[in-house]
C-alpha positions as CSV (number, residue, x, y, z in Angstrom):
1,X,0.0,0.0,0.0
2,X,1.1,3.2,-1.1
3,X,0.4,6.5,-1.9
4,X,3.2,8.8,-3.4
5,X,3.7,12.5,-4.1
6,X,6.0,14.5,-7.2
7,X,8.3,16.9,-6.3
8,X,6.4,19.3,-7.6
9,X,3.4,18.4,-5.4
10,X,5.8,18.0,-1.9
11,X,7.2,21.6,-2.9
12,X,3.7,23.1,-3.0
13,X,2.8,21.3,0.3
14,X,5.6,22.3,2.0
15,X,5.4,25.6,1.0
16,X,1.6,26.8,1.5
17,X,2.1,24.6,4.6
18,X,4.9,27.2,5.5
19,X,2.5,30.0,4.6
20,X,-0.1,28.9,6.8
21,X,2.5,28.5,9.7
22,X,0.7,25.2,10.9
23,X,0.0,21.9,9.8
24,X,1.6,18.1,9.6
25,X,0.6,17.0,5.6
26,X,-1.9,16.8,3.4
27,X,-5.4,14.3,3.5
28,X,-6.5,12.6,0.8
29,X,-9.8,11.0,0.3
30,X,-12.6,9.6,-2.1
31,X,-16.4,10.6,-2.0
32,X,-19.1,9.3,-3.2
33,X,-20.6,12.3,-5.9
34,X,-20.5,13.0,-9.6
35,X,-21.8,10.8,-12.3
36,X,-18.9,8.1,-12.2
37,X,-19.5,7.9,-8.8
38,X,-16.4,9.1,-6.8
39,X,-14.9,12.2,-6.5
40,X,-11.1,12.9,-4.6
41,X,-11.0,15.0,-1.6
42,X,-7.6,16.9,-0.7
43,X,-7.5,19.2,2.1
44,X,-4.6,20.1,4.7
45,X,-4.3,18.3,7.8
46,X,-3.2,19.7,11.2
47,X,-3.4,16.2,13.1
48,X,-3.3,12.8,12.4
49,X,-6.6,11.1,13.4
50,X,-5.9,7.4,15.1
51,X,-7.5,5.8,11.9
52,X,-5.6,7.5,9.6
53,X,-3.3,5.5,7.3
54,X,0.2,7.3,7.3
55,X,2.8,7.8,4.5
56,X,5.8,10.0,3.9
57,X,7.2,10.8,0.3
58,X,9.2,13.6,-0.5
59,X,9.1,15.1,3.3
60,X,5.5,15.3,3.3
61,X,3.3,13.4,5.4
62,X,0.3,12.1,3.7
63,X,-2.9,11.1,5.5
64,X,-5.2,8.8,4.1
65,X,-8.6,7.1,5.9
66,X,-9.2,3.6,6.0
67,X,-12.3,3.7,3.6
68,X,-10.5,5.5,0.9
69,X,-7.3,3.5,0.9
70,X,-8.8,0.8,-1.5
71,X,-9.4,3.5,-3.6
72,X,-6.2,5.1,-4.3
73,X,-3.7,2.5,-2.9
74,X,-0.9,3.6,-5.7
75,X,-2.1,7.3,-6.4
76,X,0.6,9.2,-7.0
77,X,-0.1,12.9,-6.3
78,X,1.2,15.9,-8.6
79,X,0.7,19.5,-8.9
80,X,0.8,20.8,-12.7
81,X,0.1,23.9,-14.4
82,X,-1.3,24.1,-17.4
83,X,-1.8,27.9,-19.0
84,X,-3.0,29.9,-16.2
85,X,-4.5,26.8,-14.4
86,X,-2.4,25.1,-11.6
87,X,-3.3,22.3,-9.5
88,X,-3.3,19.2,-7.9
89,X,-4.0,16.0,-10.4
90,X,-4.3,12.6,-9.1
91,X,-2.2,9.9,-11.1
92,X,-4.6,6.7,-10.3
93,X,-3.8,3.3,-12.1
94,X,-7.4,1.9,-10.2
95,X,-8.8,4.8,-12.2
96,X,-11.4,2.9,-15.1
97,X,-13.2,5.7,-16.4
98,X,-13.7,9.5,-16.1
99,X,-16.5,11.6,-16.4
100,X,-17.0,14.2,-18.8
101,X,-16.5,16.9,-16.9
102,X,-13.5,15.7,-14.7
103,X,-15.0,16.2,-12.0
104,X,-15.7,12.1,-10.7
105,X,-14.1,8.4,-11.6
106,X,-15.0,4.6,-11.5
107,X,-12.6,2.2,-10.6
């Protein structure tokens, strides 16, 4: 079980992380929306809940729950820009099929 982040992506953790002045990594997460049916979650963490399952890559620590792991056991986390867009993009192989829009995915 893994879940792994570019440089790219641990640079812009560590540095909005630096910003805020708090915080130990970054939480990633499925729910259940969109037409595909899941959608990924991302938000900054500033503790590590007992459930959590923990990983480091890159110096960031990267916080996932239980119910999500099966989901995106292997996800590799980057953080691109593309024009005047930037942002995080989720590098599934469980990934079958995306929406439309972008927005959800099957496995």
């Amino acid at each position: 079980m893994s879940v792994t982040l570019t440089d790219a992506a641990a640079r812009h953790v560590t540095r909005y992380m630096t910003k805020r002045g708090k915080g130990v990594g970054v939480r990633l997460g499925v729910r259940t929306t969109g037409c595909s049916g899941l959608a990924y979650k991302i938000e900054y963490a500033d503790e590590v809940a007992p459930e959590d399952v923990v990983f480091e890559d890159n110096g960031v620590k990267v916080l996932v729950d239980p119910k999500s792991m099966a989901y995106i056991d292997g996800t590799q986390l980057d953080f691109v820009r593309e024009g005047l867009n930037e942002g995080f993009k989720f590098l599934n192989p469980n990934e079958r099929d995306r929406c439309g829009c972008g927005e959800s995915f099957r496995v």
